[in-house]
C-alpha positions as CSV (number, residue, x, y, z in Angstrom):
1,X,0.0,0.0,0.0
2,X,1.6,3.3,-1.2
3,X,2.2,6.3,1.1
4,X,-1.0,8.3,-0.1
5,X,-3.2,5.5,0.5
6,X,-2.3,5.2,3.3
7,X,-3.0,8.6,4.7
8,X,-6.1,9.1,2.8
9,X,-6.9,5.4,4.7
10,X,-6.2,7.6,7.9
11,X,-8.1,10.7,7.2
12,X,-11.4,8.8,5.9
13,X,-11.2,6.7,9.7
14,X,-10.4,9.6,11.8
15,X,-13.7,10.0,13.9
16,X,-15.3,13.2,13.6
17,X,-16.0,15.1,17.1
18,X,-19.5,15.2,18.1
19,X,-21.6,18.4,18.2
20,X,-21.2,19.3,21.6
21,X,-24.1,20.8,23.6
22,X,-24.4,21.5,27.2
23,X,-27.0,19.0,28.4
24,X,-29.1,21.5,30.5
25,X,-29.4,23.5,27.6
26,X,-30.5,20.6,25.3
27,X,-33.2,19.6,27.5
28,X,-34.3,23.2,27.8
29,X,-34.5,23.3,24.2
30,X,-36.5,20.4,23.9
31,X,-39.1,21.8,26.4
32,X,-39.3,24.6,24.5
33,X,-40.2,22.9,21.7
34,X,-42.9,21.4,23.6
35,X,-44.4,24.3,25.0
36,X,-44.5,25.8,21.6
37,X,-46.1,23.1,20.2
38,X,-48.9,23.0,22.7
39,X,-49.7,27.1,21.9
40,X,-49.1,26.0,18.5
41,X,-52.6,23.7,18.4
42,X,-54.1,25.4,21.0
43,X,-54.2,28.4,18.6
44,X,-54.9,25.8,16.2
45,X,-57.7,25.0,17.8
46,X,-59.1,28.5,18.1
47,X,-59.1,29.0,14.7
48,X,-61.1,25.6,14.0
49,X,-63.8,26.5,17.1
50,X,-64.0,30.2,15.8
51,X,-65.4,28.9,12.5
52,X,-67.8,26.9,13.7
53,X,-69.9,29.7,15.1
54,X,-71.3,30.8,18.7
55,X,-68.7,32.9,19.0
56,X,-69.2,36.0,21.4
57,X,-66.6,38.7,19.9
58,X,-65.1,41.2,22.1
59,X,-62.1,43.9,23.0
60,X,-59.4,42.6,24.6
61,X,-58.2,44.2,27.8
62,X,-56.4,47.5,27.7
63,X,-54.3,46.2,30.1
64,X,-53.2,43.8,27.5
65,X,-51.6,46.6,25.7
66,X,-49.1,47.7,28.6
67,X,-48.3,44.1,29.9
68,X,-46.9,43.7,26.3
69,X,-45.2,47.1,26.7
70,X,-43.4,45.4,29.9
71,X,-42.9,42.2,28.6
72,X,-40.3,43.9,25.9
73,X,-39.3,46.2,28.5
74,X,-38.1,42.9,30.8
75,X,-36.3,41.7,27.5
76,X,-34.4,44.6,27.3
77,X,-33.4,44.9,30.7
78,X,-32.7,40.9,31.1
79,X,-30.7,40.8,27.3
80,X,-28.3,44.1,29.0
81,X,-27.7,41.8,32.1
82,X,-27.0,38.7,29.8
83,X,-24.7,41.4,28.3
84,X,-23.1,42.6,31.5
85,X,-22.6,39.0,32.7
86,X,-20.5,38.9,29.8
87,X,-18.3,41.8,30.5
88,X,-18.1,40.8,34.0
89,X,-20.1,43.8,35.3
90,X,-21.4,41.9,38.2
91,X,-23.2,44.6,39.6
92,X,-25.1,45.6,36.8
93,X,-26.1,41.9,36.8
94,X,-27.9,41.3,39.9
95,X,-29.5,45.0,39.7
96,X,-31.0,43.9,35.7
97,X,-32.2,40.7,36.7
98,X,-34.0,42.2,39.7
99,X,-35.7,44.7,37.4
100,X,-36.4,41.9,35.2
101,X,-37.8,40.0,38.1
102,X,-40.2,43.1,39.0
103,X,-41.2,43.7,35.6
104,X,-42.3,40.0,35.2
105,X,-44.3,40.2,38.7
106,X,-45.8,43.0,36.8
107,X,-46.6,41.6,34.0
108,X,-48.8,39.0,36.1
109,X,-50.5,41.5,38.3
110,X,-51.2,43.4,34.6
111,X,-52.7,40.1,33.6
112,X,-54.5,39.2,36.9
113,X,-56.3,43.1,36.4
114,X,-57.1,42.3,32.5
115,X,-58.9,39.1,33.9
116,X,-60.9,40.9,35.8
117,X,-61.7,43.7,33.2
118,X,-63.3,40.6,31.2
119,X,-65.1,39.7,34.1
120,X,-66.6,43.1,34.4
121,X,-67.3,42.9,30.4
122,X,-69.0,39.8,31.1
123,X,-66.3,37.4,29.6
124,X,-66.0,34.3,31.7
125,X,-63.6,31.3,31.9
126,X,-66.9,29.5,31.7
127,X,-69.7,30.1,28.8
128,X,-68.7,30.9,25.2
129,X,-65.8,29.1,24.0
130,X,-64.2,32.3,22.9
131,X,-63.7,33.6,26.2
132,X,-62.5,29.7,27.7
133,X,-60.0,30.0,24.9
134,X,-58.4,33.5,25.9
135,X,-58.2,32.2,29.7
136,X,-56.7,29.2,28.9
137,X,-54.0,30.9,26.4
138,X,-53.6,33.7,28.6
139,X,-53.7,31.4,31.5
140,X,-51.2,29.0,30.8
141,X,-49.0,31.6,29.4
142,X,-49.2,33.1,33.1
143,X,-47.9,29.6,34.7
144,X,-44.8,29.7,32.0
145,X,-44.2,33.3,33.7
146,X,-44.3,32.1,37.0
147,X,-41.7,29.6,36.4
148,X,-39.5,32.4,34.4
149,X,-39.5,34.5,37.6
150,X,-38.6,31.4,39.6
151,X,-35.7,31.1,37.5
152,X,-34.8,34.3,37.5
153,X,-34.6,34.8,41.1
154,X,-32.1,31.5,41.0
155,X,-30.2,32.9,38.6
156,X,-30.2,36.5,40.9
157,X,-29.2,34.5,44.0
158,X,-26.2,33.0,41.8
159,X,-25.6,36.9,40.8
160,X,-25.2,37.7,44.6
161,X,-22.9,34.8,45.3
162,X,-20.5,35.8,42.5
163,X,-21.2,32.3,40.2
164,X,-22.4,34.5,37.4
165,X,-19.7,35.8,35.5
166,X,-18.0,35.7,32.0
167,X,-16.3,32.1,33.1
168,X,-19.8,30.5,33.9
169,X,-22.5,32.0,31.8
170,X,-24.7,29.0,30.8
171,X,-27.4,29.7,33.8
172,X,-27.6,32.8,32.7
173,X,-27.9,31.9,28.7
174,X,-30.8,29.5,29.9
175,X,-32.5,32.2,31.9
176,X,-32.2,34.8,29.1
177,X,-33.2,32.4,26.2
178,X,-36.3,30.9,28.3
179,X,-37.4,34.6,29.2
180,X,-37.1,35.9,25.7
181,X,-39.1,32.7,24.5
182,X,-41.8,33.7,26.7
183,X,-41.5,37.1,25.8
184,X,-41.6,36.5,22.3
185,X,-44.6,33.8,23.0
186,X,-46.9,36.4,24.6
187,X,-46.1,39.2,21.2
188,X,-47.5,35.7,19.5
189,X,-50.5,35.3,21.6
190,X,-51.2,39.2,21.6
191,X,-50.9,39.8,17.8
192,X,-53.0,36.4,17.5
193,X,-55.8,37.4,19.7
194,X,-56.2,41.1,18.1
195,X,-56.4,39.0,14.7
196,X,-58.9,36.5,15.6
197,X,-60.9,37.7,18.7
């Protein structure tokens, strides 16, 4: 066997390194994926039930409005902590994620209020399927919320004790990539619900 047979030989066995992915992340991805999915046909099945008739038709909330104004206000301020993580601008890192933390609370109490503007316009959980659909989008997206700001205040107390930093920045990739889902998610649901309420 010549020389240049056998390197090629060599070249075409050399094992090629796997794509590498933290596992944390990979399983976040994948619930992702699921969570999108289940918007995905619950949306779906809005659209279907819409058709069908017996729809009641109705504003949304006003409140609506500004929760989305503070949702992209909580991106920002989360996506400049990411930022300062990775500058190692600790301080700036726990005060952005705090923000991000109160502006998440009040996205939920903006929510909480909008429920209740629907129960004073005579929208209920119960009764016409069009107002069980928006509590049940709205709804759920609330519980994805909660678990953000759960996060988030891990990710804050790992701020405090100095593990956040340009060295160790995969908690804080996670927190910033699951917030901005949700973030994006409720734009989504909005834009969706002016279209087809």
């Amino acid at each position: 066997m010549s020389v240049e047979n056998m390197i090629d030989l060599r070249i075409v066995e050399e094992p090629k390194k796997p794509l590498a992915m933290h596992p944390k992340k990979f399983g976040m991805w994948l619930f992702l994926a699921s969570v999108m999915m289940l918007f995905m046909s619950l949306t779906s099945a809005y659209i279907v039930r819409q058709a069908e008739g017996n729809w009641v038709y109705f504003e949304l909330p006003s409140l609506f409005y500004v929760t989305s104004v503070i949702i992209v206000m909580s991106s920002i301020a989360l996506q400049w902590a990411f930022y300062s993580a990775k500058r190692d601008k600790l301080e700036s890192v726990k005060v952005l994620v705090l923000v991000t933390s109160v502006l998440g609370v009040a996205f939920l109490v903006g929510q909480f209020f909008g429920w209740k503007q629907l129960v004073t316009n005579s929208i209920y959980l119960v009764g016409n399927p069009s107002g069980s659909f928006l509590y049940i989008l709205t709804g759920l997206h609330a519980l994805h919320v909660i678990s953000a700001i759960v996060f988030l205040l891990i990710v804050c107390a790992s701020a405090f004790k100095g593990k956040i930093h340009s060295k160790n920045m995969a908690q804080m990739e996670m927190c910033t990539t699951y917030w901005h889902f949700l973030g994006g998610l409720w734009l989504y649901l909005f834009i969706f619900l002016l279209l087809y309420r």
